[in-house]
DOVEXDO-678615 format. One record per residue (C-alpha): residue in one letter; x negated, y, z; residue number from 1. Coordinates in Angstrom, 2 decimals. Example, Ala and Ser with C-alpha at 12.3 -4.5 7.8 and 13.67 -1.06 7.14 Angstrom:
DOVEXDO-678615
<pt><rest>a</rest><c1>-12.30</c1><c2>-4.50</c2><c3>7.80</c3><nr>1</nr></pt>
<pt><rest>s</rest><c1>-13.67</c1><c2>-1.06</c2><c3>7.14</c3><nr>2</nr></pt>
This chain:
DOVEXDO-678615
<pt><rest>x</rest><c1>-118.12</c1><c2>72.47</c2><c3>44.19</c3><nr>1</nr></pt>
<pt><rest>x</rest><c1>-116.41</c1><c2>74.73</c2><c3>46.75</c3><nr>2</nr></pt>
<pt><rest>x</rest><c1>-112.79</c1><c2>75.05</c2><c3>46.88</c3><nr>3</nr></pt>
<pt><rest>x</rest><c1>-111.37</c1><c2>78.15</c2><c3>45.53</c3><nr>4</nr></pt>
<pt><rest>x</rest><c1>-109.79</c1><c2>80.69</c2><c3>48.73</c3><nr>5</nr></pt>
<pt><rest>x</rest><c1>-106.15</c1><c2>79.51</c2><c3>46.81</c3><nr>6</nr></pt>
<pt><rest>x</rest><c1>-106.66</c1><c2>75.93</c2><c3>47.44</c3><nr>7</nr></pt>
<pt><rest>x</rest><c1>-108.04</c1><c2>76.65</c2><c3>50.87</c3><nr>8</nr></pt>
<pt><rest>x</rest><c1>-104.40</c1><c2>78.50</c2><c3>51.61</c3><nr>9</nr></pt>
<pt><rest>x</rest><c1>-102.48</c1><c2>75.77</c2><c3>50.01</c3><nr>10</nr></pt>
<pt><rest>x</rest><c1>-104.37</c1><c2>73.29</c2><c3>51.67</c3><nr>11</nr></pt>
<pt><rest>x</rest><c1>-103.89</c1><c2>74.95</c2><c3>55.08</c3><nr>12</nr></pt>
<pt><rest>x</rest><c1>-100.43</c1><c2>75.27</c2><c3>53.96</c3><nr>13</nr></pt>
<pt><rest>x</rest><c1>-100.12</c1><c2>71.56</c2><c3>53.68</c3><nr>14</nr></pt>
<pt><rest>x</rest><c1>-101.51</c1><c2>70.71</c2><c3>57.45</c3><nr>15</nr></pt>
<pt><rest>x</rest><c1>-99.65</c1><c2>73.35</c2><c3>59.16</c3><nr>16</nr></pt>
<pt><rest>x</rest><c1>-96.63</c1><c2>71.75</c2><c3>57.57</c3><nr>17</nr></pt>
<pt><rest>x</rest><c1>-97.78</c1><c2>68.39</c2><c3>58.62</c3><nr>18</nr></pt>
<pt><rest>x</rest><c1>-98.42</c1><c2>69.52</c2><c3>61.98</c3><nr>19</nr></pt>
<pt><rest>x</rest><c1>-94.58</c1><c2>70.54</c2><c3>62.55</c3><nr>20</nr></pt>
<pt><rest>x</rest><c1>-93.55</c1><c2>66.71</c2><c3>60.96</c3><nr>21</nr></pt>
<pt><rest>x</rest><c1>-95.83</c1><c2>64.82</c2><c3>63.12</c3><nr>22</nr></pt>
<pt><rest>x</rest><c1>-94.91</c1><c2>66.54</c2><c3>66.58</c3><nr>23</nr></pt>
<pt><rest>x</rest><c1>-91.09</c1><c2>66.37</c2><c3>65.92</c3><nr>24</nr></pt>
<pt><rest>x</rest><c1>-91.90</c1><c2>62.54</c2><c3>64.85</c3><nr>25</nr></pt>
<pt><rest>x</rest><c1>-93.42</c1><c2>61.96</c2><c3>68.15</c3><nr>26</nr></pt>
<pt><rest>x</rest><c1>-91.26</c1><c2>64.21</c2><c3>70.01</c3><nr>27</nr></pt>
<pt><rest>x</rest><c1>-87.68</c1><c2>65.07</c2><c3>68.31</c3><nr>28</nr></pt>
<pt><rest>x</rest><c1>-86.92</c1><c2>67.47</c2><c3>71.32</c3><nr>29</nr></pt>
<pt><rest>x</rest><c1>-89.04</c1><c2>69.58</c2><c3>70.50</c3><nr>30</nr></pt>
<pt><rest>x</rest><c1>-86.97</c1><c2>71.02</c2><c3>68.17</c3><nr>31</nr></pt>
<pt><rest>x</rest><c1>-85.17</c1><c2>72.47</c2><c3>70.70</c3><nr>32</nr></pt>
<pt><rest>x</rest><c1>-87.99</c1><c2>73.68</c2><c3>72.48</c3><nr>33</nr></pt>
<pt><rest>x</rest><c1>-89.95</c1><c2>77.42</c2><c3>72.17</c3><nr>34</nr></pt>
<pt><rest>x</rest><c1>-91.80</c1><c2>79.65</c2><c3>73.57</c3><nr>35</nr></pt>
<pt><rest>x</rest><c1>-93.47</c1><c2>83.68</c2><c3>73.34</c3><nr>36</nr></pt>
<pt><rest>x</rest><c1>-96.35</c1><c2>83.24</c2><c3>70.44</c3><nr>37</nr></pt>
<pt><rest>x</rest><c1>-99.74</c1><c2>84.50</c2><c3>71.97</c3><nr>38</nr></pt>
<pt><rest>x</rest><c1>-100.71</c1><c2>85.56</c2><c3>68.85</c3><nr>39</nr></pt>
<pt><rest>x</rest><c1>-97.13</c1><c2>87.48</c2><c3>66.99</c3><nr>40</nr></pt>
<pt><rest>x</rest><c1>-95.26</c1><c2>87.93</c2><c3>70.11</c3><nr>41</nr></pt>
<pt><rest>x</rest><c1>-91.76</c1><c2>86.15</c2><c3>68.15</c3><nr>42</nr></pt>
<pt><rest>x</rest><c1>-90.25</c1><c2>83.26</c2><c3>70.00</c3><nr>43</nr></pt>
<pt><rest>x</rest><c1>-91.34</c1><c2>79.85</c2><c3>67.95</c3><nr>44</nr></pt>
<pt><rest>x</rest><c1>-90.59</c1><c2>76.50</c2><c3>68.00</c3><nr>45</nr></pt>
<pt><rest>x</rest><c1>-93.25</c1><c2>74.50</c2><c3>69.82</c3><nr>46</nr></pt>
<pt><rest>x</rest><c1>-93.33</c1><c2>72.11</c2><c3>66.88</c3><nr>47</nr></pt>
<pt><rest>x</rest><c1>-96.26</c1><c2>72.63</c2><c3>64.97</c3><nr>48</nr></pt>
<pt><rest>x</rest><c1>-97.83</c1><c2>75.14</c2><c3>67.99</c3><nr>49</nr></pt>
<pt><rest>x</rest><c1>-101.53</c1><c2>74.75</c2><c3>69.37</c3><nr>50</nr></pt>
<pt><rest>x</rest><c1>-103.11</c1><c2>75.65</c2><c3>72.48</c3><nr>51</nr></pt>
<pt><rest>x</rest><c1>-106.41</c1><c2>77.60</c2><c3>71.49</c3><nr>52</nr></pt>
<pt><rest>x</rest><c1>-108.28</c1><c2>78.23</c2><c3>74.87</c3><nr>53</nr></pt>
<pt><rest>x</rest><c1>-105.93</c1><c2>80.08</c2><c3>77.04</c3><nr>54</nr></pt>
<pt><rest>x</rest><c1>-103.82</c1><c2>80.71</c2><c3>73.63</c3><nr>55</nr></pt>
<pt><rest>x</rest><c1>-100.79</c1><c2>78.94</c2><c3>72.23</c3><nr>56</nr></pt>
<pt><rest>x</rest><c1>-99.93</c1><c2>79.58</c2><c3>69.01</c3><nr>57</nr></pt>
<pt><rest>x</rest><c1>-96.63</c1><c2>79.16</c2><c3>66.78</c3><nr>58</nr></pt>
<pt><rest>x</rest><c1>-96.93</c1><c2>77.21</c2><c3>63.58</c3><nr>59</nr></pt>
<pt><rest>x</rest><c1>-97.14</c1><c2>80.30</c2><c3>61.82</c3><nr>60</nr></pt>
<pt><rest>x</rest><c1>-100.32</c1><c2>82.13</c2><c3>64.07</c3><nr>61</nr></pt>
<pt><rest>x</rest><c1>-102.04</c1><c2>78.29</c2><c3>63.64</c3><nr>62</nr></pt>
<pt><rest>x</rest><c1>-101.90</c1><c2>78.56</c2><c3>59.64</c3><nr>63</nr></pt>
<pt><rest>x</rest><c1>-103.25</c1><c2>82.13</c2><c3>59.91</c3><nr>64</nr></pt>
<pt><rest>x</rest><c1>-105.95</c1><c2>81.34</c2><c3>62.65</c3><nr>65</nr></pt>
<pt><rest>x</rest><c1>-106.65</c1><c2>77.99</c2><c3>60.58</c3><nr>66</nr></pt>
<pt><rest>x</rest><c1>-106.78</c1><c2>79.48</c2><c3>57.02</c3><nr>67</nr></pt>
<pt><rest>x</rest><c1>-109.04</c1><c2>82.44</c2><c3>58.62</c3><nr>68</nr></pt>
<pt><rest>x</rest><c1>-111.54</c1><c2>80.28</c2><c3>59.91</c3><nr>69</nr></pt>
<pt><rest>x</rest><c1>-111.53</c1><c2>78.12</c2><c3>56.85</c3><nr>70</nr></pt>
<pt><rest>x</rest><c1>-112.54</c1><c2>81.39</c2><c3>54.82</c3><nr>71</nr></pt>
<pt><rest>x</rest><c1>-115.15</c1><c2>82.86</c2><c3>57.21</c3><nr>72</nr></pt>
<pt><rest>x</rest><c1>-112.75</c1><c2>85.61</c2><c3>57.86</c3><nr>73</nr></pt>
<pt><rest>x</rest><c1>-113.45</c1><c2>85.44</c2><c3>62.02</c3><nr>74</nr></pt>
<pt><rest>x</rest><c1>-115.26</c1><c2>82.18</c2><c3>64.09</c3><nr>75</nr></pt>
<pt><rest>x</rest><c1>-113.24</c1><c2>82.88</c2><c3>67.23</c3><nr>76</nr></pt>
<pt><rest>x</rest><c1>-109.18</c1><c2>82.96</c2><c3>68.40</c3><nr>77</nr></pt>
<pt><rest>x</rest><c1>-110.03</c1><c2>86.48</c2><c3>69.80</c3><nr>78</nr></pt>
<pt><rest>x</rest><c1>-110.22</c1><c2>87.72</c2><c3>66.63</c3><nr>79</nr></pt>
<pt><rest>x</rest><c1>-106.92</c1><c2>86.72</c2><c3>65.11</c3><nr>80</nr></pt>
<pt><rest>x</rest><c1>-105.73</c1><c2>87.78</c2><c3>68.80</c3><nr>81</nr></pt>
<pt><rest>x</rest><c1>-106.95</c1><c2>90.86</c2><c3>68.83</c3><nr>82</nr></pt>
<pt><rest>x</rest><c1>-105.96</c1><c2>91.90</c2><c3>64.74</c3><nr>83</nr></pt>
<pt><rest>x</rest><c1>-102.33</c1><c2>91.15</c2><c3>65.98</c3><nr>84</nr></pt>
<pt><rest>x</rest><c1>-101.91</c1><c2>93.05</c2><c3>68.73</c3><nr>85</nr></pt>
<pt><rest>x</rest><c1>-99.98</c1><c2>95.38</c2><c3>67.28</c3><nr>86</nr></pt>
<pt><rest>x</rest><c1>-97.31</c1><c2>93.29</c2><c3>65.40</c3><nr>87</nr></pt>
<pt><rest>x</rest><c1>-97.15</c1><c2>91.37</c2><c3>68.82</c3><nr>88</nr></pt>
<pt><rest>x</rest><c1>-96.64</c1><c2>94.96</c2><c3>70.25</c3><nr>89</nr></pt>
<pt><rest>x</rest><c1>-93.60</c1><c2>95.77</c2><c3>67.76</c3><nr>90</nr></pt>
<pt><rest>x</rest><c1>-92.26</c1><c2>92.09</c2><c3>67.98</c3><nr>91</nr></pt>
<pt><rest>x</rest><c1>-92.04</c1><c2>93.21</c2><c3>71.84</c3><nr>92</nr></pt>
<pt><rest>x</rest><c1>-90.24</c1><c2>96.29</c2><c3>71.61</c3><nr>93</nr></pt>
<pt><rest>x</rest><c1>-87.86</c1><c2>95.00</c2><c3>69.29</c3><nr>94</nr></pt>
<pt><rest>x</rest><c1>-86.78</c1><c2>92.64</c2><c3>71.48</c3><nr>95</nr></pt>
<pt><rest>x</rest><c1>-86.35</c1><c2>95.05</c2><c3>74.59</c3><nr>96</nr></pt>
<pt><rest>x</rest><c1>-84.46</c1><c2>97.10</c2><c3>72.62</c3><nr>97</nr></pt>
<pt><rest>x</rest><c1>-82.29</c1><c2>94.23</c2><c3>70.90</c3><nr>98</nr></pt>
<pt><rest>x</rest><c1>-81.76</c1><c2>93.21</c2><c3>75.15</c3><nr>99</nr></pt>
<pt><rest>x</rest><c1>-80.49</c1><c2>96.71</c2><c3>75.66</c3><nr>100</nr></pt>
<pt><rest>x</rest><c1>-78.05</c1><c2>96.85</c2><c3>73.00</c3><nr>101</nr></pt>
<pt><rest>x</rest><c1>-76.52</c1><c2>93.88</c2><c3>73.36</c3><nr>102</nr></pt>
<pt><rest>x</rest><c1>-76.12</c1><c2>94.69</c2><c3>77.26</c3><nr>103</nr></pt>
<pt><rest>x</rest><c1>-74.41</c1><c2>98.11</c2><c3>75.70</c3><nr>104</nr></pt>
<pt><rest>x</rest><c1>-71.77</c1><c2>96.26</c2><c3>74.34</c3><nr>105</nr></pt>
């Protein structure tokens, strides 16, 4: 029988959270360690992150690209890429403006 798209998303739910334990088991550092999201544009925590082609992707963007190709939603990182170009956009913006106020004061 075929899981139902809510136990898909739990399930995905479940390794994404996984992912995070089993990197910061191997390497506690990384806990201290982020980068620029490909995929949202935020600065993550490279725990849990995966490099998708020329792609790295917070924890977050990894449950989304994950749960979307469990569903048949898209078959390729481009996709997800290219749907989130505009949050990435905004998550950009905010942040140059955030860097200009804070250099106001």
């Amino acid at each position: 029988m075929a899981k139902s798209k809510e136990e898909i998303i739990e399930e995905m739910q479940q390794v994404a959270a996984q992912m995070i334990e089993d990197d910061l088991e191997e390497n506690p550092d990384l806990a201290n360690e982020y980068f620029d999201c490909d995929c949202c544009g935020q600065n993550k925590c490279l725990a849990g992150s995966i490099q998708y082609d020329k792609y790295r992707l917070c924890n977050d963007c990894v449950l989304l690209a994950e749960t979307g190709f469990a569903l048949k939603k898209f078959d390729n990182i481009q996709a997800l890429i290219d749907a989130m170009e505009d949050n990435k956009l905004q998550e950009q913006c905010s942040v140059i403006k955030e860097s200009e106020n804070n250099n106001l004061n």
